[in-house]
N, C-alpha and C positions, 0 to 999 in steps of 0.2 A: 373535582372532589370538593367536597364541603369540612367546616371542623368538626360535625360528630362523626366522620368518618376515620379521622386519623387512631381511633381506638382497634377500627379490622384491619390497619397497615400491621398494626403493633401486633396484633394477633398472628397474622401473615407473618410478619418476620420472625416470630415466634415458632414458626410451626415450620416453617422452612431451615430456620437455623438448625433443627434439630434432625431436619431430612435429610439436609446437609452433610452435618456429622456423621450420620448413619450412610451416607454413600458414601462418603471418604474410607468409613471403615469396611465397606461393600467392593471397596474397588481393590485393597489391602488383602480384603480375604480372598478374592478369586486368584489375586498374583501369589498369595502363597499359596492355593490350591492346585493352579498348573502348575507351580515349583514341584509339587508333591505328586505331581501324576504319575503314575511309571509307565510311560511310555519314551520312545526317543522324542526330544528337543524339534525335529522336524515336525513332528505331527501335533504340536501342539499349537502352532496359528493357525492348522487346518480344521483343528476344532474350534479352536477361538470363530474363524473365518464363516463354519457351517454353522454356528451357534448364531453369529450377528445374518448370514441369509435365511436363515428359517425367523426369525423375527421380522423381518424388512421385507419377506415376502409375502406377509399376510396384510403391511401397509404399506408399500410400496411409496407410494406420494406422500409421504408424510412427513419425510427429516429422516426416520429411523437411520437408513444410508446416510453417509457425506457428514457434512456441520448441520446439516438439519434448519437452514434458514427460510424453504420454504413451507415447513411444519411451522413456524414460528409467525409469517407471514399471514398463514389463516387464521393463526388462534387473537392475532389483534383486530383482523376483519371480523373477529366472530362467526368465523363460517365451523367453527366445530362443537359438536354439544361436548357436556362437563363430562360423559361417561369416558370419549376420546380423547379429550384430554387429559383426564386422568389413564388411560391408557397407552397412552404418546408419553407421558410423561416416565412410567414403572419401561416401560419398554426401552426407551432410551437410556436411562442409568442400567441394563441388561447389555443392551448393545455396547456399552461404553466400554463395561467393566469386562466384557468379553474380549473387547477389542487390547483393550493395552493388559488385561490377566495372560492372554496367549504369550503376548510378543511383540505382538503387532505396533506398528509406531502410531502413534495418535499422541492428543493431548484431551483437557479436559474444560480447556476456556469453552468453546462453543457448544460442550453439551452440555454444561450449566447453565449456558445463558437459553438454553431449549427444556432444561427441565424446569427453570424457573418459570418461562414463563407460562408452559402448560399448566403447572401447578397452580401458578398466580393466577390466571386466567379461570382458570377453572373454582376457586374461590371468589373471583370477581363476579362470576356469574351468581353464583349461589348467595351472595350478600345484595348484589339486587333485585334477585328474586324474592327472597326472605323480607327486604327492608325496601320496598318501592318507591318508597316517600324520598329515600335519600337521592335520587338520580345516579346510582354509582355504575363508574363505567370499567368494565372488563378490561377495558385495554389497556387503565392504569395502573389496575391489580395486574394484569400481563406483565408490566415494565417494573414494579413493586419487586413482585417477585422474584424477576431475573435478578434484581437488585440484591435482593437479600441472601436469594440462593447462593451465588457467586460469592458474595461477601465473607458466606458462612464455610465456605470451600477452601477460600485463598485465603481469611482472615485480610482482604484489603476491601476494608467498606469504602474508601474515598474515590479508589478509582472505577467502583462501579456507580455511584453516585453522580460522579463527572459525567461518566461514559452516558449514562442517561440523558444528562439537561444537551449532552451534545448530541446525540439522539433526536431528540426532540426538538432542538434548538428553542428548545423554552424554559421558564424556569415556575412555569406553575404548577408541575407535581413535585418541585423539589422537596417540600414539606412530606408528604407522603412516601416518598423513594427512600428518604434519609428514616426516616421513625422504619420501616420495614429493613434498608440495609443495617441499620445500626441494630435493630434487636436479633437479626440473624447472623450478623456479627457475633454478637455477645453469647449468643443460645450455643450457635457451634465452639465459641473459645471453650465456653465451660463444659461440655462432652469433651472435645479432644484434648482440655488442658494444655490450652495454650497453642497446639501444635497447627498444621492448616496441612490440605492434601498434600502438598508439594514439602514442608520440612518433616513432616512422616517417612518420606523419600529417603531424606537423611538420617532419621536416625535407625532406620533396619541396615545403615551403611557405617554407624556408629556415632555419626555426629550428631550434635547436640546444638543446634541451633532454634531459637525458640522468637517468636514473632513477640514484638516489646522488650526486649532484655538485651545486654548489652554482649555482643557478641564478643569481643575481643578479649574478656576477661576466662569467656567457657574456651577458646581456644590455648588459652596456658593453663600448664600443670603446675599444682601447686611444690612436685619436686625440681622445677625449674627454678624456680623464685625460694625456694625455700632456702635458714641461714644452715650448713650441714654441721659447725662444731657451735651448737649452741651453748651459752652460760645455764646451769640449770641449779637446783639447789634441791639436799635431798632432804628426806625426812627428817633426819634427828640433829640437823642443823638449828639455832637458837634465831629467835628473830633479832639478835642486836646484828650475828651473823648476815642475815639478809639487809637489814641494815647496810653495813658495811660493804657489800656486795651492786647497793643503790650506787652508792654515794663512790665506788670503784670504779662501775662499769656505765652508767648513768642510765642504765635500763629501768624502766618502772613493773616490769615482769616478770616470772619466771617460772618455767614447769618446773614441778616436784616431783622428783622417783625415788621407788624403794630401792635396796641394796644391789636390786638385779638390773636397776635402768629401767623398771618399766614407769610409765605416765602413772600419779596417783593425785596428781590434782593440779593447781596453780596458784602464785600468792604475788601480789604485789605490792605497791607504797598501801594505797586504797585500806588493805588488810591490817597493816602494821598501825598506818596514822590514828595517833590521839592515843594509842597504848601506855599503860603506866611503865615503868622499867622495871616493875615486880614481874609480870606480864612478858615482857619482852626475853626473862630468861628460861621462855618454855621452850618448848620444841614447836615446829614449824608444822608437824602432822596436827596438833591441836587447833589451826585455825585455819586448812583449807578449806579452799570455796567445794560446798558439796554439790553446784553445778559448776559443769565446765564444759568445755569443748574440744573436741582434737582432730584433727585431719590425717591425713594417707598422702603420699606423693603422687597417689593417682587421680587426685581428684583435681577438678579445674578449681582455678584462682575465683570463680565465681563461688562455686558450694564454699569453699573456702571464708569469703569476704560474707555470705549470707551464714555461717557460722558468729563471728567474731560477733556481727550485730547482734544476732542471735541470744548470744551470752553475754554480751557487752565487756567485749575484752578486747586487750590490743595486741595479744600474743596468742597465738594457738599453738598446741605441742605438733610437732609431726610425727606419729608413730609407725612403725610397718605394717600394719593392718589392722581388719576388726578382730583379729584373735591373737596380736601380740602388741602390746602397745609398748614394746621397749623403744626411750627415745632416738630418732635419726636426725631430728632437725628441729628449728621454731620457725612458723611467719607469721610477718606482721600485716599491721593494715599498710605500713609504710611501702613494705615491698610489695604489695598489691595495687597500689597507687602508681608507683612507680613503675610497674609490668603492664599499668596501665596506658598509662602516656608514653612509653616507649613501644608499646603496640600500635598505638593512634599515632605515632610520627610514621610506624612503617606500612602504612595504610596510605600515603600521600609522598608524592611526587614531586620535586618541584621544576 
């Protein structure tokens, strides 16, 4: 490859990243649409099963069947025109999603690295057809592809990038591999939000695991960590009150409720400091902060900890829901920290 070419890597990774996404959520919808068949449980891999042989029987030698490595084989010899592989390509995301929508056991590494690289291939052609002068070779765009495709699948660009130079035992398309997996990295983050085929898995199972974020903090609830008989201070308390209440408990915060307990705001030193003492004998409702934040027990220590930043606070109220916000509890950032690194020790062995 040359350098004005690394702008149709970028392209490729572009348009893959987003093919990407759209098969991940291709593969989602056929698994809830056999959920939703009404038929009995047994007959639905024999539809999955007749669904992938009426496909495989019109290309038989092509991948459609198996891992598909000798489909993949001819598209870097260049022995298939661009209309087949793009055909080889729509047909194998069919077969796929057939295959693991019924029941059937399968995975999804080696039809990625088969739709990439028909894809890829098939754009490789069509950019030296288009741009002659450039010498561009198909079998790069082949390797691009798989590259990006996969990346944008599993949301792991490094180790198809590897898998490549070890591939090839070279390291001259590495610039091109990487501009393609890295923007079909990024095309599929931002459709799936973050998520990649495999932690989609988890959350239709309830978990909440997200590629880049710290897991350990979404695995605690914030009613685990939470304090349950918090100090709080109500409405028609005076601020020399909170005051005193500082300088008692040596807290620098504290939720506000009205008469019934419910959350009505927060106040801490921040609010009070530099007050005249004319001032300090109002009422505590006259100088709530009118943003704040509040949490639920149900929610993890992460939503939790991206609140506090959120509002820039060291205390969040814990109320029992979005339609009753009488107080249950405070957390801090402390005890977030703390549910931190007592997570990270029980993570390790010694």
């Amino acid at each position: 490859h040359t350098l004005p070419e690394l702008p149709f890597f970028f392209v490729l990774g572009l348009l893959l990243g987003a093919l990407a996404a759209l098969y991940v959520r291709v593969i989602y919808a056929f698994i809830e649409g056999f959920e939703r068949l009404p038929v009995p449980e047994v007959f639905k891999p024999v539809l999955g099963g007749l669904g992938v042989g009426l496909l495989g029987a019109f290309f038989p030698n092509y991948g459609i069947f198996g891992v598909g490595y000798e489909g993949m084989n001819l598209a870097f010899y260049g022995k298939l025109a661009v209309w087949l592989l793009l055909t080889l390509g729509v047909l194998k995301m069919l077969a796929t999603a057939l295959t693991i929508g019924s029941g059937h056991s399968g995975g999804v590494f080696a039809p990625s690295l088969y739709i990439g690289t028909m894809f890829g291939s098939a754009f490789g052609m069509v950019v030296a057809k288009l741009f002659p002068s450039l010498g561009a070779m198909p079998t790069v765009y082949a390797l691009a592809g798989m590259a990006a495709f996969f990346s944008g699948m599993t949301q792991a660009p490094i180790t198809q990038i590897l898998m490549v130079t070890e591939l090839t035992r070279s390291y001259a398309i590495l610039p091109a591999v990487m501009t393609s997996a890295t923007m079909g990295f990024l095309t599929a983050r931002f459709f799936l939000k973050g998520e990649s085929v495999y932690t989609l898995k988890l959350v239709r199972k309830g978990y909440r695991v997200r590629t880049g974020k710290p897991v350990i903090l979404e695995t605690i609830s914030v009613g685990e960590i939470m304090t349950r008989e918090p100090v709080y201070v109500t409405a028609d308390m005076t601020l020399f009150d909170v005051e005193h209440l500082i300088s008692e408990t040596g807290h620098d915060c504290f939720p506000v409720v009205d008469n019934e307990g419910r959350v009505i705001g927060i106040i801490g030193v921040r609010d009070i400091l530099k007050k005249p003492s004319s001032l300090k004998r109002m009422r505590v409702r006259r100088f709530l902060r009118r943003a704040y934040g509040v949490t639920y027990p149900t929610e993890t220590a992460e939503a939790a900890l991206e609140k506090l930043m959120a509002y820039d606070q060291n205390l969040l109220p814990v109320v029992r829901g979005p339609n009753d916000r009488r107080l249950i509890g405070v957390v801090t950032k402390k005890d977030i920290y703390t549910a931190y690194y007592r997570g990270l020790e029980g993570m390790y062995i010694d």
